[in-house]
C-alpha positions in Angstrom: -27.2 20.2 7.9 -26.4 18.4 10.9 -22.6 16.6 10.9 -22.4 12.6 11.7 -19.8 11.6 14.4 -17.2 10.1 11.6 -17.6 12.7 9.4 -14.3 15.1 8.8 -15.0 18.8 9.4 -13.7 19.9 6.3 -15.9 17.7 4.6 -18.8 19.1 2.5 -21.1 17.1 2.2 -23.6 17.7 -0.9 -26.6 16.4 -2.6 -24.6 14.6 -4.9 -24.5 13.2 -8.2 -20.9 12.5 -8.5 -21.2 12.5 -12.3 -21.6 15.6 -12.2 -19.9 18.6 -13.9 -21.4 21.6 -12.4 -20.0 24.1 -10.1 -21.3 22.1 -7.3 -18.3 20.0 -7.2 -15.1 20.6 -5.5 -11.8 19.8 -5.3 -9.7 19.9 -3.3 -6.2 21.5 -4.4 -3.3 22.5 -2.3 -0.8 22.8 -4.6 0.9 26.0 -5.7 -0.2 28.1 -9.2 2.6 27.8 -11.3 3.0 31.6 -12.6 2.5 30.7 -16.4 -1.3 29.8 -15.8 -2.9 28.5 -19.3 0.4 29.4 -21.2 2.4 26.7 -19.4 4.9 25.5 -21.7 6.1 22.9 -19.6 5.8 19.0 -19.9 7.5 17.4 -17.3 4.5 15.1 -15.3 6.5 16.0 -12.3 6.0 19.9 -12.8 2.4 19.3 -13.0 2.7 17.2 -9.6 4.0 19.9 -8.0 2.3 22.9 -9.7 -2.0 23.3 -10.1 -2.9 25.1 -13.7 -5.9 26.7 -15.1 -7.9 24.4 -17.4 -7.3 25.9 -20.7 -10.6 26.7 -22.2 -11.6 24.6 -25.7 -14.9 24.7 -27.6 -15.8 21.7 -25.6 -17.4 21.4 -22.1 -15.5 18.4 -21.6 -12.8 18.3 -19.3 -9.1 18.0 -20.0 -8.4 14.4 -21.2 -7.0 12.7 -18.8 -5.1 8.7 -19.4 -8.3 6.4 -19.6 -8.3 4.1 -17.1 -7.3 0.4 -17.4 -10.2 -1.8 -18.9 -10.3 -5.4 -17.0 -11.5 -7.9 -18.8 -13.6 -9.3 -15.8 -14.3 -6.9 -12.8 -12.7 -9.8 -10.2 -12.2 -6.7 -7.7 -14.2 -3.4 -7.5 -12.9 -0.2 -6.0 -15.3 2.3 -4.0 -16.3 5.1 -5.8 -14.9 8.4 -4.9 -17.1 11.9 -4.3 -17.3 15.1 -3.8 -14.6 16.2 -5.8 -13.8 17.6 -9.1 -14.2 14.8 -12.8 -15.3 11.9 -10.2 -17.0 10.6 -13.3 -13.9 10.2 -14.9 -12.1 8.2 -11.8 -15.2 5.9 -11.2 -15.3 3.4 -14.1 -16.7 0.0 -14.7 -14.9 -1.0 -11.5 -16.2 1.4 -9.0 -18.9 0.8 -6.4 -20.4 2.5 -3.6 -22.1 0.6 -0.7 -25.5 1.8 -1.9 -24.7 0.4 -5.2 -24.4 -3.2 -3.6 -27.3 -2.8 -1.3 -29.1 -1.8 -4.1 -28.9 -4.8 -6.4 -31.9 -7.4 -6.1 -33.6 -4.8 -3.6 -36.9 -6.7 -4.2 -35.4 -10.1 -3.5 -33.7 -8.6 -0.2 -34.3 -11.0 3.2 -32.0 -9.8 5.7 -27.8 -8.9 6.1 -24.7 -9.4 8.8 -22.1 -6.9 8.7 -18.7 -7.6 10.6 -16.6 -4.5 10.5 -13.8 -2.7 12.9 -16.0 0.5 12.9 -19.7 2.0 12.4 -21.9 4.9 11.9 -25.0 2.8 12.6 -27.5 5.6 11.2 -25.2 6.6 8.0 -25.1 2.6 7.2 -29.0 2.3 7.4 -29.2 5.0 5.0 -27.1 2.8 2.8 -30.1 0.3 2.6 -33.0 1.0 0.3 -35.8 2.5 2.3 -37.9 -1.0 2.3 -35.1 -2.9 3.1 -34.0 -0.7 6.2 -36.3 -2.0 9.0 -35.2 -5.9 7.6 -32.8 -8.1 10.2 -29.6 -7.2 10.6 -26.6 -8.4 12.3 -23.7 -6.7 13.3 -20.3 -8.1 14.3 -18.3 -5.9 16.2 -15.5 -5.6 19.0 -16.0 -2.8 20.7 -15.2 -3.9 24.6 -17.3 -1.2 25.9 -20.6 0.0 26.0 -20.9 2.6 23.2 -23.0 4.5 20.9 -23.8 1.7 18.4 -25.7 -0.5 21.4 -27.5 2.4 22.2 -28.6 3.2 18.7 -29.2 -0.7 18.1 -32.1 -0.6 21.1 -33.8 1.9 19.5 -34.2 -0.4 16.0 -35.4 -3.6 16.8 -34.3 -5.4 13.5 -30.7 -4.9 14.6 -28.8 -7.5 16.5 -25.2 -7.1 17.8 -22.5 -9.9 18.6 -19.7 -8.2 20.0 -16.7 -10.6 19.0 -13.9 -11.7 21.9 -10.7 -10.9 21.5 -8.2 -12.0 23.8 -5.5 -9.5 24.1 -6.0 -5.5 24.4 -3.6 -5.7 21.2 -5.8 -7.7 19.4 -9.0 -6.1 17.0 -12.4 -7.7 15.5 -10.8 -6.3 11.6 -12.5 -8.3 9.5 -14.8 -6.6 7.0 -17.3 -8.8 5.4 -20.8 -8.5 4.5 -24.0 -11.4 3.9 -26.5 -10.6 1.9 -29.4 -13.0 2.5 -31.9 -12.7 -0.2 -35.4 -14.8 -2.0 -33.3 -16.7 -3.9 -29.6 -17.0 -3.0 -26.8 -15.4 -0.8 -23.6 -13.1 -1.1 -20.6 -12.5 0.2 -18.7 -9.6 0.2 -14.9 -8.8 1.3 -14.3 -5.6 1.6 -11.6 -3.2 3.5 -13.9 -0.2 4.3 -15.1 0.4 7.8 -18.6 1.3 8.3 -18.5 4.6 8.1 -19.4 7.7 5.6 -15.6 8.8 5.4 -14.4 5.4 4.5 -16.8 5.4 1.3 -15.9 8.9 -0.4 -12.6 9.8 -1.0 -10.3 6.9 -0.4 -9.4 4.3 -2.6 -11.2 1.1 -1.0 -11.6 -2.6 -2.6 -14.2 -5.1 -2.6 -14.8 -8.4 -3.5 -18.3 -9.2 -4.5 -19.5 -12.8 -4.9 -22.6 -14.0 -7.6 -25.4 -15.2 -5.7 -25.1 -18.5 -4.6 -28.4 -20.1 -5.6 -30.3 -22.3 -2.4 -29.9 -25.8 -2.2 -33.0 -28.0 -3.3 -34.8 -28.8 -0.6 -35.3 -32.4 -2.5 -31.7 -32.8 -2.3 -30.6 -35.9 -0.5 -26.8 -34.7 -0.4 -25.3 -33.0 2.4 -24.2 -29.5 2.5 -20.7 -30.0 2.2 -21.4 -31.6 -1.1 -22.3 -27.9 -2.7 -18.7 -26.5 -2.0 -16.2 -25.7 -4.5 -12.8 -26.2 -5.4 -11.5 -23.7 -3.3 -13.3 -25.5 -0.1 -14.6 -22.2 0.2 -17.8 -22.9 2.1 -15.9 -25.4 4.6 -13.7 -22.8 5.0 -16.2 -19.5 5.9 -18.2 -22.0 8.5 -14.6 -23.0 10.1 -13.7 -19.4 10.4 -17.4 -18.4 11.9 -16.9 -21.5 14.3 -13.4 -20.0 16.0 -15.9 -16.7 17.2 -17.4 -19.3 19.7 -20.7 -17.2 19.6 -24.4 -19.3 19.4 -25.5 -16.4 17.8 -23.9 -17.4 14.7 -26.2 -20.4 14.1 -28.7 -19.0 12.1 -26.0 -17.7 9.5 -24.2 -20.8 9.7 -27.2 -22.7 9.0 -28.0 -20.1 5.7 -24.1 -20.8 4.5 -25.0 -24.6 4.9 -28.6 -24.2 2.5 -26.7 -22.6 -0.3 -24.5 -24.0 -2.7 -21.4 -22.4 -3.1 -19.6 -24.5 -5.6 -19.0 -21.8 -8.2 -16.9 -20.0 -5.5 -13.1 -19.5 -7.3 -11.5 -17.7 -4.8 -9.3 -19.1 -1.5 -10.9 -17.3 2.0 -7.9 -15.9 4.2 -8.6 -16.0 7.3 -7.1 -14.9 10.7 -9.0 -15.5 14.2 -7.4 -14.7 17.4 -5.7 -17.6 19.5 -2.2 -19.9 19.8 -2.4 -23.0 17.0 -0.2 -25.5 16.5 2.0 -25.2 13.0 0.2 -28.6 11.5 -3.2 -26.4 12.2 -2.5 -24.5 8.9 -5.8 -22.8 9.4 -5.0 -18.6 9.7 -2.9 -16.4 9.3 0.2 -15.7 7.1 0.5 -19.8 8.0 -2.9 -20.7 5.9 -1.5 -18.3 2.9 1.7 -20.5 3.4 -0.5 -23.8 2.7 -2.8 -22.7 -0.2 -0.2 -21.5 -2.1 2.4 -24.9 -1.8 -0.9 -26.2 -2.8 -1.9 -24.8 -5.5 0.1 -21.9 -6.9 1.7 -23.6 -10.1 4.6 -22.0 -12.9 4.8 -23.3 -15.8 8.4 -22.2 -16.0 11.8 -21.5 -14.2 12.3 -18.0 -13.2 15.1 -16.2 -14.8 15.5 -13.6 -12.5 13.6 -13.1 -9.1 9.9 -12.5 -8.7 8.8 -9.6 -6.7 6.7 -9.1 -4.1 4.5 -6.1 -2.9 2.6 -5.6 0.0 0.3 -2.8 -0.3 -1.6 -1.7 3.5 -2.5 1.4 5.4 -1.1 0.7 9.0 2.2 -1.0 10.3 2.8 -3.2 13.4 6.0 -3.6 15.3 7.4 -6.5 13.4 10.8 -6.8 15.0 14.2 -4.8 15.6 15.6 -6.1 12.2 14.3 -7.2 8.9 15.3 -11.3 9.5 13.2 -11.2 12.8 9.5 -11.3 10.5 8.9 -9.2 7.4 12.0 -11.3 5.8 11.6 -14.3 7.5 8.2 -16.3 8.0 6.6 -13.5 6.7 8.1 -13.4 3.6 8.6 -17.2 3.4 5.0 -17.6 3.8 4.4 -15.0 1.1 7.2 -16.9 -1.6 5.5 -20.4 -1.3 4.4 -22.1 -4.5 4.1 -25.7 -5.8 7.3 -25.5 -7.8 10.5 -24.9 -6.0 12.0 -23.6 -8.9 10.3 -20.7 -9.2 10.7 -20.0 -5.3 13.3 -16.9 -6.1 11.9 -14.1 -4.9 13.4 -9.8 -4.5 12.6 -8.4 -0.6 9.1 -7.6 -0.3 8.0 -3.9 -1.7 6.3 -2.6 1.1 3.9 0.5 -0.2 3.0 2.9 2.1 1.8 6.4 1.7 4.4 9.4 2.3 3.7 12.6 4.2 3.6 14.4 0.5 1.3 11.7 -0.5 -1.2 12.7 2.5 -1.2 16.4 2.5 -1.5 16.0 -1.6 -4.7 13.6 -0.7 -8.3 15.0 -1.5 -8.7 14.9 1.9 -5.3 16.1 3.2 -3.8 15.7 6.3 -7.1 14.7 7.5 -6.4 11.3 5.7 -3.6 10.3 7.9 -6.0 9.9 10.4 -7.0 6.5 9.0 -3.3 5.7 8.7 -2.0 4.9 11.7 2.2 4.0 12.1 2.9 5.5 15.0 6.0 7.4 16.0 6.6 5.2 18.9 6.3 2.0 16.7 8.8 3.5 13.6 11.7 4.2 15.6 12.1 0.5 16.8 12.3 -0.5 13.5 14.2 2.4 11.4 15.7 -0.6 8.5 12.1 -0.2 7.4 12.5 2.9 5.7 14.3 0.8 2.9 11.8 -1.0 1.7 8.9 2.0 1.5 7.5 2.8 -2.3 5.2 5.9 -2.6 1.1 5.1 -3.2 0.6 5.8 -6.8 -2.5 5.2 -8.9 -2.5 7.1 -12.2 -3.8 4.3 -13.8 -6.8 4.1 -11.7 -6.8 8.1 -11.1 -6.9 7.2 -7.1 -3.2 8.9 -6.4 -5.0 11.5 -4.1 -7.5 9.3 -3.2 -6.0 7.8 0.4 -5.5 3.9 0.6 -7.4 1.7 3.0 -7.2 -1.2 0.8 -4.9 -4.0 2.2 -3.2 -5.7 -1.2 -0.5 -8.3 -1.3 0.7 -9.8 -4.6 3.6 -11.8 -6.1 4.6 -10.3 -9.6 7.3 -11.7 -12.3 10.4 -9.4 -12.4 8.8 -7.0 -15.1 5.5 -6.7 -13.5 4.0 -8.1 -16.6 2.7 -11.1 -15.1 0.3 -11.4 -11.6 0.8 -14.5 -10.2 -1.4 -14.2 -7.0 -3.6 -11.4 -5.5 -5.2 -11.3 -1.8 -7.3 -8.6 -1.0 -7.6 -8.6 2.7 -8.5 -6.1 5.7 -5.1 -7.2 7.2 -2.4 -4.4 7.8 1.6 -5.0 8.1 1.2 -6.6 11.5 2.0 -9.9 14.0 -1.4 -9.2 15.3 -2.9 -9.7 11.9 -0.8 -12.2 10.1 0.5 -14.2 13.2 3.7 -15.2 14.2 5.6 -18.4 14.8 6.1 -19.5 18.7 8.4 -22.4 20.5 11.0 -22.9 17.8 7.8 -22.6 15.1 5.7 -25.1 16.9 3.0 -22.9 17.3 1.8 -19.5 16.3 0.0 -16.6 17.8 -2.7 -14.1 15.9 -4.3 -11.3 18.1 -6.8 -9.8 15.5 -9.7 -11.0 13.5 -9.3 -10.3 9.6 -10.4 -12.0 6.5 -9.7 -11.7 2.3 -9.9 -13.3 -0.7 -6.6 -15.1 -2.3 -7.1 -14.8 -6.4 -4.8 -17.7 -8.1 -5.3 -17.9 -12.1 -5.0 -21.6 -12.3 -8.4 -21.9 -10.0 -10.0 -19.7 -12.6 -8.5 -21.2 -15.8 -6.4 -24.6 -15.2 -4.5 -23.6 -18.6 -3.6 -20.1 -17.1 -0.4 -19.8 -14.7 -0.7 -16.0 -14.4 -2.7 -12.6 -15.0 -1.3 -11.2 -18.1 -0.9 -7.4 -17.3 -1.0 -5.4 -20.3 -1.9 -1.7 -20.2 -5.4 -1.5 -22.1 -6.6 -4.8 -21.1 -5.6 -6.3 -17.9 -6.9 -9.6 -16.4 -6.6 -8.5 -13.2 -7.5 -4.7 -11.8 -4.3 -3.9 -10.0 -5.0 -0.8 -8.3 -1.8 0.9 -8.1 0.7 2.0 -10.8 3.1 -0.5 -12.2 5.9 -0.1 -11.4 5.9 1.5 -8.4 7.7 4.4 -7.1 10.3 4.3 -4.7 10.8 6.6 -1.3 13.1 9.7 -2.7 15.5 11.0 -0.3 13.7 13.3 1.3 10.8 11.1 1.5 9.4 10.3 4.7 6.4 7.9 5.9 3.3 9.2 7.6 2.9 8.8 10.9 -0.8 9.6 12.9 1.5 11.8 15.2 1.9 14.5 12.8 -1.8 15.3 13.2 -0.9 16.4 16.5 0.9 19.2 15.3 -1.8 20.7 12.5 
């Protein structure tokens, strides 16, 4: 069997039904045998972190019980489903997707797709597609600002159009990952923080956003389009955004956004598109996330003690020589707005970032810090960092060795038992991707295309001020553990250089 491009070399790739039990299945463990084997007395969790053991041998053919994972009570989120390794049936729940799972749905119905994404395999994603739906139109938004393998590969399939995005600055990158899914009878959207490739979609923890199908407008309608948007403006918003690409191209999707009605839409689009915009343009960037939550982020109470906030990513920009310069300035600011200034306490933002004993425990090992990368060059510039790192941890979700390349950021109460916003977003812990203010904040400058979905309770339920958190039944999937774990002593942050030396 032949290996793709993207594909690790350690990677076995089988014919797989993740569900699976059988021997066929591996995992991958680095740990050390603790000497006791199946008579392990011990009980500690952190022994069992550090130590593998035997399973012990039952008249089931079961596998150990392991914690069950949380049970939303409406999938608003979806994480990728993880493979190749050993009880993947018991990590992938209700929640889990893969990307042939959502090209799957309404295969029958299918008309044609767009996919905008940092990185592709071009044959792996066809694959993807249901075999009559692979020779349908399809659009691909990319930014690569040479000639490489994808426009060669899309000349030899004729359904596949490219529109290479411009960026402005060699800083700057076309992030966004977002999918449209044109079909018979309506259209979806999907945010999502997986690149286009087959590594992205096995063994790291990934999330998605999946809209309903947004039925077509009557064509007997007399109103205009802009009459069949929500509450959220969320059409106005996704034709805005596509508009700052300054690409013709776009007008057929444009006009398919227009012909559907998107009112049900209950989320806020995030956007970020590179350029210089003046402050009163609240239109991208950490500066739109700013204006939708004065807007609309309500509390029905005071605070009593200070809300916390956790940004969850897989890369790091340089934000500054010290904390007050970004991260706990506008950045921050931008991330504590609400409609209430009573409730505008907020702790240092939590900044979670995997650890080198998070990578090398990963299902993938060090192999996974290849899609993390903080530089060493970057980190030493901005050493106060190193006091706000928490370890990735996802018991609840069984993802703690499955890599993140989900982008999260989220404002909790002080005991975590309350959500009061979530954005899931393909933007990392960076200037380029958030923005940052110019000319005594007249202005502010964003290199890098990006895009997510902002989740606020009281657009969902006007009587609801929060996602209760509870452990069995959560209103909101959170996809790390609760509360989360800060950098020990001898903890250290990856950094893409230390693949140099393996």
């Amino acid at each position: 069997m032949s290996k793709r491009k993207n594909e690790s070399p350690e990677l076995v790739v089988l014919d797989d039904d993740s569900s699976s039990n059988s021997d066929s299945n591996f995992t991958i463990d680095e740990k050390p045998a603790c000497k006791y084997g199946t008579n392990c007395y011990r009980k500690n969790p952190d022994h069992f972190d550090e130590f593998s053991h035997p399973e012990k041998s039952t008249n089931s053919s079961n596998p150990k019980k392991k914690k069950s994972n949380p049970n939303p009570k409406e999938n608003l989120i979806f994480l990728t489903k993880i493979h190749h390794v050993k009880h993947a049936s018991q990590i992938n729940s209700t929640y889990s997707m893969s990307l042939k799972d959502i090209l799957l749905v309404d295969k029958s119905e299918f008309v044609a797709s767009a996919q905008f994404n940092y990185m592709h395999d071009l044959e792996w994603l066809l694959e993807q597609y249901p075999i009559e739906n692979r020779d349908k139109p399809l659009t691909i938004i990319h930014g690569n600002s040479k000639r490489t393998e994808l426009d060669h590969l899309a000349e030899v399939h004729s359904n596949v159009t490219l529109i290479k995005a411009k960026i402005e600055s060699p800083y700057g990158t076309h992030h966004t990952k977002m999918m449209f899914l044109l079909y018979k009878n309506g259209l979806k959207i999907v945010i999502h923080t997986s690149n286009l490739i087959e590594a992205d979609w096995s063994q790291k923890t990934q999330g998605m956003w999946i809209s309903q199908l947004f039925p077509k407008i009557s064509s007997e309608s007399k109103k205009p389009y802009i009459a069949y948007d929500s509450k959220t403006k969320f059409k106005s918003y996704l034709l805005t955004y596509l508009e700052h690409y300054r690409e013709d191209k776009f007008t057929y999707w444009m006009d398919v956004i227009k012909s559907h009605d998107m009112t049900s839409a209950n989320v806020f689009l995030i956007g970020s598109c590179p350029g210089r915009f003046p402050s009163s343009k609240k239109i991208f960037g950490h500066v739109r996330l700013r204006k939708v939550l004065a807007d609309y982020l309500k509390n029905s109470s005071p605070v009593e003690q200070p809300d916390r906030l956790i940004c969850q990513f897989s890369s790091i920009g340089s934000l500054g020589p010290t904390e007050d310069k970004w991260l706990c300035k506008e950045f921050s600011q931008s991330l504590s707005s609400c409609t209430n200034p009573l409730s505008f306490q907020i702790t240092k933002p939590i900044l979670i970032y995997p650890s080198v004993e998070d990578v090398f425990k990963s299902f993938e090992g060090p192999l996974a810090g290849g899609s993390l990368p903080y530089s060493k060059s970057v980190a030493i510039k901005q050493p106060y960092l190193n006091n706000f790192f928490y370890k990735w941890k996802a018991d609840t979700t069984g993802r703690t060795r499955a890599s993140p390349h989900i982008k999260t950021f989220a404002r909790y109460s002080n005991d975590y038992k309350k959500l009061y916003w979530f954005l899931l977003t393909s933007a990392n812990l960076s200037k380029a991707a958030w923005g940052s203010f110019e000319k005594n904040e007249t202005q502010y400058h964003i290199l890098s295309y990006e895009i997510g979905v902002l989740f606020i309770p009281s657009i969902m339920n006007e009587q609801k001020y929060f996602f209760e958190l509870n452990e069995s039944e959560p209103d909101f999937l959170v996809p790390y553990d609760l509360p989360p774990t800060k950098y020990a002593d001898k903890d250290k942050p990856w950094l893409v250089d230390y693949l140099l030396n393996i």
